[in-house]
C-alpha positions in Angstrom: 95.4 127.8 143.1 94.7 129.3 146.6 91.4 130.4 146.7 88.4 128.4 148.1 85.7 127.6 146.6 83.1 130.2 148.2 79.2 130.0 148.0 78.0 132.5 145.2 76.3 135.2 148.1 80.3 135.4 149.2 82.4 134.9 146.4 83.4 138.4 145.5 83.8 139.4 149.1 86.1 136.3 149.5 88.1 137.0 146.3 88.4 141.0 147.5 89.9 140.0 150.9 92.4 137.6 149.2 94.1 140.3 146.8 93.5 143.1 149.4 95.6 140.6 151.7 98.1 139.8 148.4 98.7 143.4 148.0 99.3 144.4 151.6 102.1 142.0 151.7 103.7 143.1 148.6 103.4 146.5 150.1 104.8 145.7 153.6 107.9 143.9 151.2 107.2 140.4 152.6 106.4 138.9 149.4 108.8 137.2 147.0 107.7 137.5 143.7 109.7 134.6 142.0 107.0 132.4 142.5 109.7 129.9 144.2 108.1 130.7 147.8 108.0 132.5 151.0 109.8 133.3 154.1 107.2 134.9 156.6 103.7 132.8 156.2 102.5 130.6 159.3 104.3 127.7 160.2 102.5 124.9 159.6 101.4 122.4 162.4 103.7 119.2 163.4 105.7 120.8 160.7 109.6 122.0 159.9 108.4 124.5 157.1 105.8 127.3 156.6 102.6 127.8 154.1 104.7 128.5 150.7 107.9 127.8 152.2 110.8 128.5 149.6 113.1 126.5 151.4 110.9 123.3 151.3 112.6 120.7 149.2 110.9 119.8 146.1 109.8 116.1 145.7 111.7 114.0 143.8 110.7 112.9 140.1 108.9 109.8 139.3 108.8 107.9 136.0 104.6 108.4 135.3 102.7 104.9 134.4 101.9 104.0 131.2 97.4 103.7 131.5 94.4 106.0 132.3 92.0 104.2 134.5 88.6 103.6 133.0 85.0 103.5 135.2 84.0 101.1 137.6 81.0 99.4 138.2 78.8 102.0 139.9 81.0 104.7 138.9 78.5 108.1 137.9 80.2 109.6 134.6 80.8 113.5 135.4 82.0 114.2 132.2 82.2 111.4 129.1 83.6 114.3 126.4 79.6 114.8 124.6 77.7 116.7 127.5 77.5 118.8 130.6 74.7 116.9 131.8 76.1 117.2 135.2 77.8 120.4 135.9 76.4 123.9 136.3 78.2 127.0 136.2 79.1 128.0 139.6 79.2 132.0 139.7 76.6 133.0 137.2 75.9 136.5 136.6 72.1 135.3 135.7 69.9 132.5 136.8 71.0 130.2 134.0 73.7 128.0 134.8 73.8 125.9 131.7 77.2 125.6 130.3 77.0 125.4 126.4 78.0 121.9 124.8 79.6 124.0 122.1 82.7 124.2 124.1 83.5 120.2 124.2 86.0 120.1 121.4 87.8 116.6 120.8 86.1 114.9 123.6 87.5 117.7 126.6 87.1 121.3 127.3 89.4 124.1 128.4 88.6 125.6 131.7 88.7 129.3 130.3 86.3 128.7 128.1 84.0 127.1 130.6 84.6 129.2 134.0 84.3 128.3 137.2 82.0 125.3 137.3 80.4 122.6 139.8 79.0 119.1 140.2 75.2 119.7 140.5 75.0 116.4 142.8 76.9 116.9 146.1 78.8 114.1 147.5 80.5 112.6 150.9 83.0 110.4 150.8 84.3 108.7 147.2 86.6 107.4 144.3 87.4 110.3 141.9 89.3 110.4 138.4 90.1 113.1 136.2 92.8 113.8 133.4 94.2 117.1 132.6 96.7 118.3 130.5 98.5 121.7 130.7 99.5 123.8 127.6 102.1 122.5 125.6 103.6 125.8 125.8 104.0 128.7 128.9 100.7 131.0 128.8 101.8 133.1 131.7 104.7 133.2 134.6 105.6 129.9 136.4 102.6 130.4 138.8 100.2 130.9 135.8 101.5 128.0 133.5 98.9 125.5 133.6 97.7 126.5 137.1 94.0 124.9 138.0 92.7 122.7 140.5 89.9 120.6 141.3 88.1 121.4 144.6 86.7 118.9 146.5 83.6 120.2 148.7 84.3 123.7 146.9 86.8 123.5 149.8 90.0 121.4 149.5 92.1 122.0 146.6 94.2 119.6 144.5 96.4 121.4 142.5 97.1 121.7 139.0 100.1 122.9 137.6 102.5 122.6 135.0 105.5 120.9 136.7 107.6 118.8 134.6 109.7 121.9 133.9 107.8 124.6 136.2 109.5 125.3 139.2 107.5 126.8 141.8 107.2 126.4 145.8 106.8 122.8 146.9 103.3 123.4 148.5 101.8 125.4 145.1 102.8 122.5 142.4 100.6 119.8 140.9 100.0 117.3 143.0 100.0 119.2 146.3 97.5 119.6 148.9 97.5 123.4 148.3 99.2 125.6 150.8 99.4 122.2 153.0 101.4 119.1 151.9 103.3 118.9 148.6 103.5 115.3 146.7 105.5 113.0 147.9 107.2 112.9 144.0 106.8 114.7 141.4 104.8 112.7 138.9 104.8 114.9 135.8 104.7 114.1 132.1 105.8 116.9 129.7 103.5 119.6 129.0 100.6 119.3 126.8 100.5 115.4 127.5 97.0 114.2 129.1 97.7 113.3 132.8 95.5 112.2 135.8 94.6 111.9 139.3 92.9 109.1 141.2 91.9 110.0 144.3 90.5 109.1 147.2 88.7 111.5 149.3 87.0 111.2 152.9 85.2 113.7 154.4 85.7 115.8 157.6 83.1 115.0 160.4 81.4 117.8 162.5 79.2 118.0 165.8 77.7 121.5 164.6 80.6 123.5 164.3 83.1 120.8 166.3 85.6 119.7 164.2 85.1 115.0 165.2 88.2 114.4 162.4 89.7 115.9 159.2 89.5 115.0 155.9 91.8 112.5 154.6 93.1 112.1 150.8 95.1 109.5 149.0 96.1 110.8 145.6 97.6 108.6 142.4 99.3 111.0 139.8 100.1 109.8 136.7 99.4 106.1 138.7 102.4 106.7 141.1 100.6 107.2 144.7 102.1 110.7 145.8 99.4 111.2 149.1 98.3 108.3 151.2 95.3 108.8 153.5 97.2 112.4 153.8 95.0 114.8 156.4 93.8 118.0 154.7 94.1 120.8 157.3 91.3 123.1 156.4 89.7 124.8 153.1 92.4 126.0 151.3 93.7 129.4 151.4 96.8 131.6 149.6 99.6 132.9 152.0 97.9 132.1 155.5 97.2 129.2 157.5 94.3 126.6 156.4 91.5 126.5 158.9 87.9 124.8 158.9 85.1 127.4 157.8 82.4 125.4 156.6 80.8 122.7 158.9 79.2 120.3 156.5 80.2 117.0 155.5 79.1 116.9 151.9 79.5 119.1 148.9 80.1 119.3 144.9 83.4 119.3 142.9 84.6 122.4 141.8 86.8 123.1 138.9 88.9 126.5 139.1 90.3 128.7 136.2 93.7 130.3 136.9 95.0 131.8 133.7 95.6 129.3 131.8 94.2 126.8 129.2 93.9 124.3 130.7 91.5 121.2 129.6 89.7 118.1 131.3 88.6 115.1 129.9 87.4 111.3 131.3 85.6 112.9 135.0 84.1 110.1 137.3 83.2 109.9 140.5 82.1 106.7 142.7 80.6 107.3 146.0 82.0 105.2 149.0 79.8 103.3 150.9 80.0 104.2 154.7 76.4 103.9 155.9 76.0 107.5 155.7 73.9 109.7 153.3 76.1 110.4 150.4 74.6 113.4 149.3 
């Protein structure tokens, strides 16, 4: 939740600037610390409500379908539940990157156990699929409970959350566009229960640092389409407006921990064919 994936030379810089930026607005007495929301972020653009806005109405619920998509033809397997044959570690303390196959335990793992970790392949445009399940039972505060997300680029998050009976600000719960666009329902199934996204991702174009177009997502939760060809507004940030930082048009999936066990299974990823280099 709310912090972009940042190259390893920046990372701690990047994460000391976000809680320096946290604390000052607790300090100023801006911040509500329900975890429902806010009332003084930026507005956001060709938009009636605000980054975090509390007053934003929650999405309504949707009954979840019934399947778990399988690969296609052409598909690359990310994760199959016996290797991490294509991931790395992405903030390292050393020059190994290997993440240990002893932490696969019934065909997924748990991001706490894991880290921070990224595709070693990087990729333009494509098909994705993941499933994810939350703990069964709260392991922290409403913003805590089963908080993740996958990053696509290292840049544009999809959240995880638990939010069958988590309440927290429309823009912050599973499904959303962090910080930018929440679902368009709220596709949950009860905590603990495997879940998954199937999403289509296309990549922002640049001329050097010119922004040419956005990137777009369509997102299936749970099978019920919650995000159609929905533009993504920048690289996603907590509390303050999104904005374009990184000009390139390829890059690896990044899985976050946020407090909370939460585990991935059945990862795969089909590139899209647009006549451009996909890596």
């Amino acid at each position: 939740m709310g912090l972009s994936y940042i190259r390893p030379g920046r990372f701690r810089r990047a994460v000391l600037a976000v809680l320096v930026g946290f604390t000052s607005s607790l300090g100023a007495g801006h911040a509500q610390d329900d975890g429902l929301g806010y009332r003084y972020t930026p507005m956001l653009p060709n938009s009636n409500w605000r980054v975090h806005d509390r007053n934003r109405p929650q999405p309504p619920k949707a009954s979840p379908g019934k399947g778990l998509d399988r690969p296609p033809d052409g598909a690359i397997v990310l994760f199959d539940g016996t290797d991490f044959s294509q991931w790395e570690k992405a903030f390292a303390d050393d020059a190994d990157t290997t993440i240990d196959a002893k932490l696969i335990e019934d065909g997924a793992f748990n991001i706490l156990k894991t880290g921070w970790i990224r595709t070693k392949r990087h990729f333009r445009d494509f098909q994705f699929h993941v499933e994810w399940a939350t703990p069964e039972k709260a392991d922290g505060t409403n913003l805590d409970w089963g908080n993740s997300g996958v990053f696509f680029h290292g840049q544009y998050e999809l959240q995880i959350l638990e939010s069958y009976e988590n309440k927290v600000y429309a823009d912050g719960m599973a499904g959303a566009i962090y910080g930018q666009t929440p679902p368009s329902a709220n596709a949950a199934r009860r905590p603990g229960r495997w879940q998954s996204f199937d999403v289509a991702f296309i990549a922002p174009r640049f001329d050097g640092e010119k922004l040419l177009s956005p990137a777009y997502i369509t997102v299936r939760w749970n099978g019920v389409l919650v995000h159609e060809r929905t533009e993504i507004m920048g690289s996603t940030r907590h509390l303050t407006f999104p904005n374009y930082r990184y000009f390139e048009s390829t890059g690896p999936i990044v899985l976050q921990p946020h407090r909370s066990a939460v585990r991935f299974r059945n990862i795969w990823i089909k590139p899209l064919e647009t006549g451009e280099k996909n890596e």
